[in-house]
N, C-alpha and C positions, 0 to 999 in steps of 0.2 A: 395499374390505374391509381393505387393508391400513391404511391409517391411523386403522382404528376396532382395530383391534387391544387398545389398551387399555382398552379398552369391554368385553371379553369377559372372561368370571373361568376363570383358570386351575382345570383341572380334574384334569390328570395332567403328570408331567414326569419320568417312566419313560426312553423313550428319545425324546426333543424333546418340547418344551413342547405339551400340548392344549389348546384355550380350550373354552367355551362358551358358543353363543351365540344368535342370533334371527332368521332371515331377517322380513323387512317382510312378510310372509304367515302370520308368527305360529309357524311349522317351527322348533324347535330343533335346532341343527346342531352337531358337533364338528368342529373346526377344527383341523388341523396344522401347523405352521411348520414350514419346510423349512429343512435349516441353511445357512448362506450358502454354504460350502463343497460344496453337494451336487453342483455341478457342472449347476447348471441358469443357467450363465453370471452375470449381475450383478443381477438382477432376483429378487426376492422372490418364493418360490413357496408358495400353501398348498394344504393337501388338507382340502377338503370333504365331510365324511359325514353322512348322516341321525345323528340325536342319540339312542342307546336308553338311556333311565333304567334303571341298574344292568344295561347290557346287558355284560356282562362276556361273553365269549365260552367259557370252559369253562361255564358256568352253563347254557347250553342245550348244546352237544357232550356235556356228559358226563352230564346230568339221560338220563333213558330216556324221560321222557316228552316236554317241551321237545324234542330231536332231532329226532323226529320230523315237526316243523314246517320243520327245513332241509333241503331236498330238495338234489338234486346241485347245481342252479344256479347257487345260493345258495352252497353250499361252494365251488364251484368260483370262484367270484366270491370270495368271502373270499380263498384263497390267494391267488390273482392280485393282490389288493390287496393284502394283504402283501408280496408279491413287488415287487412296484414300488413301497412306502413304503419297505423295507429298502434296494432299490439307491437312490434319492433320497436315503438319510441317508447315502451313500460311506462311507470305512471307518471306524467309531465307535473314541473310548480310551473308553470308557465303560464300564467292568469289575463287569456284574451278570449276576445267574443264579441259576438253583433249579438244585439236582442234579434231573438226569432231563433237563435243558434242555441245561447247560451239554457243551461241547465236551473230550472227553477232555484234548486238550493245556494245557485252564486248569481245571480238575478236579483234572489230577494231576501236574502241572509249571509251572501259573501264566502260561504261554502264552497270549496273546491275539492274535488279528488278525480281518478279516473272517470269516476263513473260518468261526471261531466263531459267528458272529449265523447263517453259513449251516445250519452243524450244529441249531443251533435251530429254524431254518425248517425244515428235514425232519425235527424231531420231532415238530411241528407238524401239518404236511402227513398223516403216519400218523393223528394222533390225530386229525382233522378228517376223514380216510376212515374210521377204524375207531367213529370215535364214546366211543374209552375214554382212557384215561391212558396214557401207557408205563410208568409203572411196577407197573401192575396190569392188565394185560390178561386180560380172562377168555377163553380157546380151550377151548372143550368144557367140560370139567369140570376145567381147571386152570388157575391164574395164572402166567402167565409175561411177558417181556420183550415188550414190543410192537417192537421194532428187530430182535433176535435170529428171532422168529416170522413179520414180516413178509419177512424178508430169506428164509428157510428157506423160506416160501410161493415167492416170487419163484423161487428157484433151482430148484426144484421144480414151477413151472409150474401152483401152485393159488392166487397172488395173491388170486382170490375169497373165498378163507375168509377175509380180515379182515376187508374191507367189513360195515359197518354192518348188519347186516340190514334196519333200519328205511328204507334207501333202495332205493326203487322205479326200475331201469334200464333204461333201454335199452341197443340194438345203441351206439348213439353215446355215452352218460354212460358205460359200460361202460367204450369207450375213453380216454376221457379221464380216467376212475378208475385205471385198468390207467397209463395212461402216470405220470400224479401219483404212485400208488406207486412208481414206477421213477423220477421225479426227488427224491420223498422221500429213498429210500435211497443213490443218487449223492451225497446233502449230508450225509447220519449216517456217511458213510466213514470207517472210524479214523483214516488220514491224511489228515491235512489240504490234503493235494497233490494230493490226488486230486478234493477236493470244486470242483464249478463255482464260480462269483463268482455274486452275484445278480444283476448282468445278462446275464449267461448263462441265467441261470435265467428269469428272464423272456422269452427268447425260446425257451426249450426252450417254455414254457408259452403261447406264443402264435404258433410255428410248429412242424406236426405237420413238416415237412420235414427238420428237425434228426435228425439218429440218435442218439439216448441211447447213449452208452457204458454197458459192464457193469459194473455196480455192485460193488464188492469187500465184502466183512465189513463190515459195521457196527461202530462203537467197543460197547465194554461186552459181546463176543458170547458167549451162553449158547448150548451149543447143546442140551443140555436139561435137564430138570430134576435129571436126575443122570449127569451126561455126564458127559465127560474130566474138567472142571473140576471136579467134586467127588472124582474118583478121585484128581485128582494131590493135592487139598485132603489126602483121607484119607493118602495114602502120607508124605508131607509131617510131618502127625502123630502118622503110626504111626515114622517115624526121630524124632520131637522124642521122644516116651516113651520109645522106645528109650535115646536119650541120657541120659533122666534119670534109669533104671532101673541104666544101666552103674554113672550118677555115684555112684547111691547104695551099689552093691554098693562101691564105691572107696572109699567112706567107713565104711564099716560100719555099728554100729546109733546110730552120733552122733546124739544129739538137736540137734544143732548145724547141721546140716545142713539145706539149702533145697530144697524140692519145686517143681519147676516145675510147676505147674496147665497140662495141656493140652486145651483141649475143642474141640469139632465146631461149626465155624460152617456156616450157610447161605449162597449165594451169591447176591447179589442184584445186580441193575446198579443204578446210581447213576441 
């Protein structure tokens, strides 16, 4: 396989090159190159997948009807192979992202290291148990933060409510739902010291014997739709008017004078 390499047409080259290509039985497969550096010694490693035409993976997690067709196993099998494609590529400079993905510390200080790809993997992980986006999570009859919701579940001890409703559980997918969430939010940790390495991660996820440590706050955390963070938002610009109300009394009725415009934003996580 490897020396046919060039035989395959580049299909993605996101984070390492994808081919695609043709087993002798007619099976189209996508194919990964592992990078030399992955730490899988001297020898050329690839990763082999079934080939899905336009199988983009939010395109069925987030469709309500698609979903439906991936049962735990299947999801559960997804991370896992994420998990072990991320530790095989060791630590990437490769500096991409969608807000909602990206790691607070290269967000909002330009910070990168692994620990970032890991932050993603457990945004991931949620949206792949909950079946929605993070940045639009419907709970009940409101949109909130799927990091900040799922974390408030966890500490609260009803983990349950995000889960997918479309997935049918047992006593055993149950557990291994229940632990996935608790190694999701170990990786969404605001500090980044705190988050495991992905090989870590891949043996949280393939030995129950491991004790998960407690998961601290999540980066970007709401804690609700009009929590502290919007009171401290309002008191914030109720002194800005203030100020600008003094300045004006200081100035008199100057037509000269500048009005600082202050208005009420929303709070939303990135």
């Amino acid at each position: 396989m490897a020396g046919q390499m060039e035989g395959l047409r580049c299909i993605w080259c996101g984070f390492g090159v994808v081919y695609k290509g043709k087993l002798p039985s007619g099976q189209e497969i996508a194919v990964k190159r592992l990078s030399m550096n992955s730490g899988q010694e001297r020898s050329e490693r690839l990763l082999v997948y079934e080939f899905v035409e336009n199988g983009s993976l939010d395109r069925f997690i987030f469709d309500p009807i698609k979903r439906q067709y991936l049962d735990w196993d299947t999801r559960y099998k997804i991370i896992g192979g994420v998990a072990k494609g991320d530790e095989t590529q060791g630590n990437t400079s490769r500096i991409v992202g969608t807000y909602g993905y990206m790691a607070p510390e290269y967000a909002m200080h330009g910070h990168f290291s692994g620990k970032s790809d890991v932050f993603s993997f457990g945004v991931l992980v949620l949206e792949i148990i909950s079946g929605q986006k993070t940045s639009s999570f419907q709970y009940g009859e409101n949109v909130e933060d799927l990091l900040s919701c799922a974390w408030k579940n966890w500490h609260e001890g009803t983990s349950g409510h995000i889960i997918d409703p479309s997935l049918r559980t047992s006593a055993r997918s149950l557990r291994d739902i229940m632990r996935c969430i608790h190694i999701g939010l170990l990786c969404v940790q605001e500090d980044a010291a705190d988050r495991p390495t992905m090989a870590t991660i891949v043996l949280m996820l393939t030995s129950f014997s491991i004790t998960l440590p407690i998961p601290s706050r999540p980066a970007f955390f709401v804690s609700s739709r009009f929590g502290p963070e919007i009171s401290l938002l309002q008191e914030q610009n109720s002194r800005a008017t203030d100020a600008t109300e003094s300045s004006k009394n200081r100035s008199g009725n100057s037509t000269d004078a500048s009005i600082n415009d202050v208005s009420m934003s929303d709070l939303y996580p990135r």
